[in-house]
Residue, then its C-alpha position, 0 to 999 in steps of 0.5 A: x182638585x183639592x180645595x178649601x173643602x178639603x177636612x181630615x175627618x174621623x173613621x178609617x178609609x177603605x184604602x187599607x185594601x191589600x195593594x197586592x190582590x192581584x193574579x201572576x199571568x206568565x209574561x209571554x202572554x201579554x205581548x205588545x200586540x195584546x189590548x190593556x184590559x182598561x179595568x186593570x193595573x198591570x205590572x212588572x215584577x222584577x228587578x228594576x232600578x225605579x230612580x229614573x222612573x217617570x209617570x205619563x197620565x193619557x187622558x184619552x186612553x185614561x191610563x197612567x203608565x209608570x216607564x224607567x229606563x234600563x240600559x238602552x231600553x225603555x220600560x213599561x213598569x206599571x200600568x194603571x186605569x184612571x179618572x181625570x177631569x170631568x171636563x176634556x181640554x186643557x185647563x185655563x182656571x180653578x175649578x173648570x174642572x179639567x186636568x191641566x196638560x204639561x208642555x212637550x219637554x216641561x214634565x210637572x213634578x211630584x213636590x209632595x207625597x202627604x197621607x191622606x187617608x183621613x182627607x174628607x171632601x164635599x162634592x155637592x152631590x148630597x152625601x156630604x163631607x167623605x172619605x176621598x182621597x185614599x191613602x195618598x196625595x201626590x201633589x203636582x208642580x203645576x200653574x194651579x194649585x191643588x192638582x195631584x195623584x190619589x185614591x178615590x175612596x167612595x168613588x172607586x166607580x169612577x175609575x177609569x173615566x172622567x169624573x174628577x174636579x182637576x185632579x188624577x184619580x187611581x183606586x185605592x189600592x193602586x194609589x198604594x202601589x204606586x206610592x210604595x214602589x214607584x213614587x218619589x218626590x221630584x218624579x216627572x209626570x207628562x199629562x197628555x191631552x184626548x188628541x194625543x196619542x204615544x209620544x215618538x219614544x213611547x212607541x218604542x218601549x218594551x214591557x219589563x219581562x226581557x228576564x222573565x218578571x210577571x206581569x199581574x193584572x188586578x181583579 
């Protein structure tokens, strides 16, 4: 969650990883059947129309998954492990440290996407005002302030997992993937909570591979 402890602070972050270090692995050997490496970002190099996309972020499965529809078809486009709050359930309050859940058919909005790869942060633990945030901060429309998608600058360990004060964590590079292929302002984001499994359509989505894109799983 970001919070009045939030300060730019000098230094460069290390979110300047290359977002493209990854292996290209033939589509056909990553069927539906096959389990997500929970450490890895997955996604579909290909020709894909990216305007309707939209992001769902499983707190149980502690992925965040980037879908665009083609045609009749639905489309896993990206896939990417997380850390959400430290916290399981729905959040009430600031600082609860939860990550709030969206309503069936009421998806929170990307309204802001801000450079933060000088944001710093104090978490309390003793290593003072860091680097935090990765290069990007997508902020959420949602009933709490503060609340968005970014990096995890000096806490990569943490992801996937549960460890955040509210807020949506990726790797850095992720959070540069995402930002230059898939982001927008206005883009939906559908927060499900631990007792939620797929929803009705996920469960009958295809990976974008029809055409022979690859599929890259980061190291």
């Amino acid at each position: 969650m970001l919070g009045a402890a939030v300060t730019a602070c000098s230094g460069s972050s290390d979110a300047s990883a290359d977002a493209n270090d990854s292996t290209a692995v033939d589509a056909t050997e990553a069927s539906e059947a096959q389990p997500i490496d929970k450490d890895a970002r997955i996604y579909y190099d290909g020709a894909i129309d990216t305007a309707n996309a939209l992001i769902v972020i499983s707190k149980r499965d502690l992925r965040l998954t980037v879908y665009a529809t083609q045609g009749a078809d639905t489309l896993r486009i990206a896939d990417y492990p997380v850390c959400v709050g430290k916290n399981k359930g729905q959040k009430t309050k600031s600082g609860d440290m939860c990550t709030p859940e969206s309503e069936p058919g009421k998806p929170f909005k990307i309204k802001q996407i801000q450079d933060a790869h000088d944001w710093c942060h104090d978490f309390g633990d003793g290593r003072g005002s860091i680097l935090s945030y990765g290069n990007w901060f997508m902020r959420l429309e949602t009933p709490f302030n503060g609340i968005g998608i970014h990096g995890s600058t000096n806490n990569e360990q943490s992801v996937p997992g549960r460890g955040s004060e509210g807020c949506i964590r990726l790797r850095d590079a992720d959070i540069i993937h995402l930002k230059e292929n898939y982001a927008r302002v206005g883009m939906p984001v559908i927060i499900k909570g631990e007792t939620q499994g797929p929803l009705a359509w996920e469960r009958h989505v295809k990976n974008a591979d029809a055409k022979g894109h690859k599929i890259a799983a980061s190291k």
